[in-house]
ZALO-509868 format. One record per residue (C-alpha): y, x, z; residue number from 1. Coordinates in steps of 0.2 Angstrom, whole numbers, plus 5000, padded with zeros to 4 digits. Last residue first. Example, Ala and Ser with C-alpha at 12.3 -4.5 7.8 and 13.67 -1.06 7.14 Angstrom:
BEGIN
py;px;pz;num
4995;5068;5036;2
4978;5062;5039;1
// end
This chain:
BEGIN
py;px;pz;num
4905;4994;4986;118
4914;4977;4990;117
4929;4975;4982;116
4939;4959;4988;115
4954;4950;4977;114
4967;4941;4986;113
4979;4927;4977;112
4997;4927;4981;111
5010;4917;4985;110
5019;4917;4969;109
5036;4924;4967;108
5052;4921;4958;107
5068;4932;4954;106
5084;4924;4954;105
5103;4926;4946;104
5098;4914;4931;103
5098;4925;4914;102
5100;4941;4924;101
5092;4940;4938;100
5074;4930;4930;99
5062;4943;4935;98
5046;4934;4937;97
5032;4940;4949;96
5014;4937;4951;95
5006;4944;4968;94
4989;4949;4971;93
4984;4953;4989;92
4974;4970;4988;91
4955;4977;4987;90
4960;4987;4971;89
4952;5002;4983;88
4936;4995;4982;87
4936;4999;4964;86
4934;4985;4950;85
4928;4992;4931;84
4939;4977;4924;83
4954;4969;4928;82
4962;4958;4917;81
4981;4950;4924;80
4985;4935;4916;79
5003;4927;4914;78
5002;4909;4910;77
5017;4899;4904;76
5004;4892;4891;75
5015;4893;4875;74
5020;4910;4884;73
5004;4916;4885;72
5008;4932;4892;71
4993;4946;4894;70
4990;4965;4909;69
4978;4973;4905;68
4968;4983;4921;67
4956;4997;4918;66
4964;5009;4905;65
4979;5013;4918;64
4975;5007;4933;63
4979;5022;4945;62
4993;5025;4934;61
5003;5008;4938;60
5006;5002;4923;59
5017;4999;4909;58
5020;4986;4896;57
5031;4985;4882;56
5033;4967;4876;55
5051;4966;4869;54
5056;4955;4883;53
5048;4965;4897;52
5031;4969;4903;51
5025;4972;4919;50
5008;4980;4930;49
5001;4984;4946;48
5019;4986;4957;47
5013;4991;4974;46
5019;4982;4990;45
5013;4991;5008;44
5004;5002;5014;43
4989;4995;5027;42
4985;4978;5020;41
4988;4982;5004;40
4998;4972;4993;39
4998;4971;4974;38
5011;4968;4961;37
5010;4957;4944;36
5022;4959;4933;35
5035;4948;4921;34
5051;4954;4917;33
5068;4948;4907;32
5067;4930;4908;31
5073;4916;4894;30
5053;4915;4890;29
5054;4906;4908;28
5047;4890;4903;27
5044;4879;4918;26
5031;4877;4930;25
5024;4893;4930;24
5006;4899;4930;23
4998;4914;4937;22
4980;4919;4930;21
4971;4934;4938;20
4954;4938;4928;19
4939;4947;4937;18
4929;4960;4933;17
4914;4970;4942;16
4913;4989;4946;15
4913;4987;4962;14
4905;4972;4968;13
4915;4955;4966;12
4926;4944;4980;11
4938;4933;4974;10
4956;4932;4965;9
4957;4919;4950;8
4972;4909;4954;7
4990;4913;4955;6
5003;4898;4955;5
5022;4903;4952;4
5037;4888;4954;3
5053;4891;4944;2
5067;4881;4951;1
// end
């Protein structure tokens, strides 16, 4: 069982920075995704970032040249780089590894807020 543990969230001013870390328990270099996803407190679950196996990243549009989204997978660590923070990035982070097709599961952290003050 694959175990995810987000840290890093807090409250900064806009146009701050923060890093989001989420580390695993175990190797999962044998998965096929790994994103972070966001939720609001009015709408709902928004995919941020992910990569796959070959390393192709994509984001959301609304973060494009702000957020970068690292592995480490020597670390198990996937990060999450925000910069140039908006109020509306206030959100509940969530890390998320795809794992269906290699082990029939997808895992979840339990989330770390981050808070955007203007």
């Amino acid at each position: 069982q694959v175990q995810l543990v987000e840290s890093g969230g807090g409250l900064v001013q806009a146009g701050g920075s923060l890093r989001l870390s989420c580390t695993a328990n175990r190797d999962t270099s044998d998965c096929s995704g790994w994103a972070w996803y966001r939720r609001y407190q009015e709408t709902g679950r928004e995919r941020v970032a992910v990569t796959i196996s070959d390393g192709y990243t994509v984001y959301t549009d609304s973060v494009k040249g702000r957020f970068t989204l690292l592995r480490d997978n020597e670390k198990k660590v996937l990060y999450l780089q925000m910069n140039d923070l908006k109020p509306e990035d206030t959100a509940v982070y969530f890390c998320n590894v795809d794992c269906v097709r290699t082990r029939g599961d997808d895992y979840w952290g339990r989330g770390t807020l981050v808070a955007i003050s203007s």
